[in-house]
N, C-alpha and C positions, 0 to 999 in steps of 0.2 A: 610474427608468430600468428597461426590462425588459430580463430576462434572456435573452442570448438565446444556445441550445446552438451548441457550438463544430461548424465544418462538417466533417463525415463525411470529406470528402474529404483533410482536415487529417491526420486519422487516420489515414485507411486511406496516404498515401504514407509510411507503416513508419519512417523517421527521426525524421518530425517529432510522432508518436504523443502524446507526453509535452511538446509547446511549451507547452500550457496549463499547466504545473504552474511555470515557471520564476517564480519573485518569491517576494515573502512570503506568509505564511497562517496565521489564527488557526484554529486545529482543536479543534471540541469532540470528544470519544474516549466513546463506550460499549463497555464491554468484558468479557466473563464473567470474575468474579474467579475462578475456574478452569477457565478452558477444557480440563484432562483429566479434570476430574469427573465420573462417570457421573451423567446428569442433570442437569447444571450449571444453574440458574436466578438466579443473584443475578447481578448487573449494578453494575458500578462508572462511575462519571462523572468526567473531567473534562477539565481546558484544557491545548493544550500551542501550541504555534508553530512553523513552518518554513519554510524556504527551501529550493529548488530552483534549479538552473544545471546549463545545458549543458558540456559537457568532451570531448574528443576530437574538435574539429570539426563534434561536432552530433550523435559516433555512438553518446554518453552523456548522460548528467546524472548527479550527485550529489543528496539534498536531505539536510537537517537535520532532526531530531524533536527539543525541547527540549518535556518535562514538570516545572516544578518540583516540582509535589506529585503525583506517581503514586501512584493510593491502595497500600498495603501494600510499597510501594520506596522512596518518598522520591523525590528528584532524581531524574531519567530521562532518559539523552539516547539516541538512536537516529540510525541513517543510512542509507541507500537506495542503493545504487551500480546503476546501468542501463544494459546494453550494448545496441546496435540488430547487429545480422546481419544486412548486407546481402543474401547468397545466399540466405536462406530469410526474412528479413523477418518474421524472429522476436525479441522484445526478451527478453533476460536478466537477473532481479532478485534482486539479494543484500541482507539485512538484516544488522546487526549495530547491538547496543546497548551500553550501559552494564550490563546484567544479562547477558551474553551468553560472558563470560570470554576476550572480547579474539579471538570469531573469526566467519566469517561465515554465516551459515545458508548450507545449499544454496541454488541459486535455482530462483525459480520461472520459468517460461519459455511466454512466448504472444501474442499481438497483440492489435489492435481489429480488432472488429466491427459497424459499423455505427453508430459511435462507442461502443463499448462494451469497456472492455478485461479481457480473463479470461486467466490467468497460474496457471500450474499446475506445482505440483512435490511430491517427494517428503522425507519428514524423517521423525527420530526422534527424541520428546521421551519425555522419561524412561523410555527405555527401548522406548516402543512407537511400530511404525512408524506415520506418517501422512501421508497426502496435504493439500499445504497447496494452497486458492484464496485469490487474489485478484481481486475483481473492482472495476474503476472505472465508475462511471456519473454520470448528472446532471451532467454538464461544462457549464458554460458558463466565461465568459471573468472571473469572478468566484467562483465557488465548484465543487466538487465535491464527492463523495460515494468515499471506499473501504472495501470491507467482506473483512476475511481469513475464512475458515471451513478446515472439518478435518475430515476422512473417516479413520474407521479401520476402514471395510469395505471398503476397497480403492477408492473412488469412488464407488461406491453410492451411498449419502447423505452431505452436509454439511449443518455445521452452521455458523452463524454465531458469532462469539465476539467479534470486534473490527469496530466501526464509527467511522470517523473521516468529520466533516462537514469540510470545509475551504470559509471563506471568508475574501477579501483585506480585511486592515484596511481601518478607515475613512482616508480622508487621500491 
């Protein structure tokens, strides 16, 4: 069966941005095992699982991250809460984990483009501040692609740290 990319125009009407992500999803994860290391180059691998669903009428979704073996954590679980803004037709995205001490990161905040979604916000981890992307690409109606990166020249440059493939089980 081919793959074929989810239509733009899905996207661009700003509620329905995130329909592709709703069901289940096996996610393979590459990820810098220290993404605030000057120079960071070792890369860790592995498998986690999620589920996404709509909430507030259509004007959110929740999804689920379950990793049982996160290398250097052990058990990992994580979750996504995403609000849509009707006036400005902007989506708002909060993470919070199991390593995260029970609260939600800032969000990041942005749309699609062109079927392409880029979400952009500001944090501070251990102390220094950083601009965190998210961007989603490669949609179709069966797998996707999201890759976080982190700027701490003010947006200048980013870098990549965490890639997650998500494709839907077999069955």
């Amino acid at each position: 069966m081919t793959q074929q990319p989810i239509a733009a125009e899905a996207a661009l009407d700003g509620r329905h941005a995130f329909d592709f992500l709703f069901g289940d999803w096996l996610i393979a994860n590459r990820k810098l095992r220290d993404p605030l290391a000057e120079g960071a180059s070792e890369w860790v691998e592995f498998s986690a699982t999620g589920t996404a669903r709509p909430i507030a009428g259509g004007l959110g979704n929740v999804d689920t991250f379950v990793a049982p073996d996160f290398p250097g954590r052990g058990a990992f679980e994580g979750f996504s809460l995403r609000l849509f803004e009707e006036s400005t037709g902007l989506w708002r995205i909060w993470w919070a984990s199991s390593a995260g001490g029970g609260r939600l990161d800032p969000p990041v905040v942005g749309r699609f483009t062109d079927g392409v979604g880029r979400f952009e916000g500001d944090d501070v981890l251990d102390g220094r501040p950083v601009k965190v992307r998210f961007d989603w690409t490669d949609i179709t109606v069966s797998s996707a692609r999201w890759a976080q990166a982190f700027s701490f020249d003010g947006g200048e440059t980013f870098s990549p740290n965490w890639v997650m493939e998500f494709r839907r089980p077999p069955g």
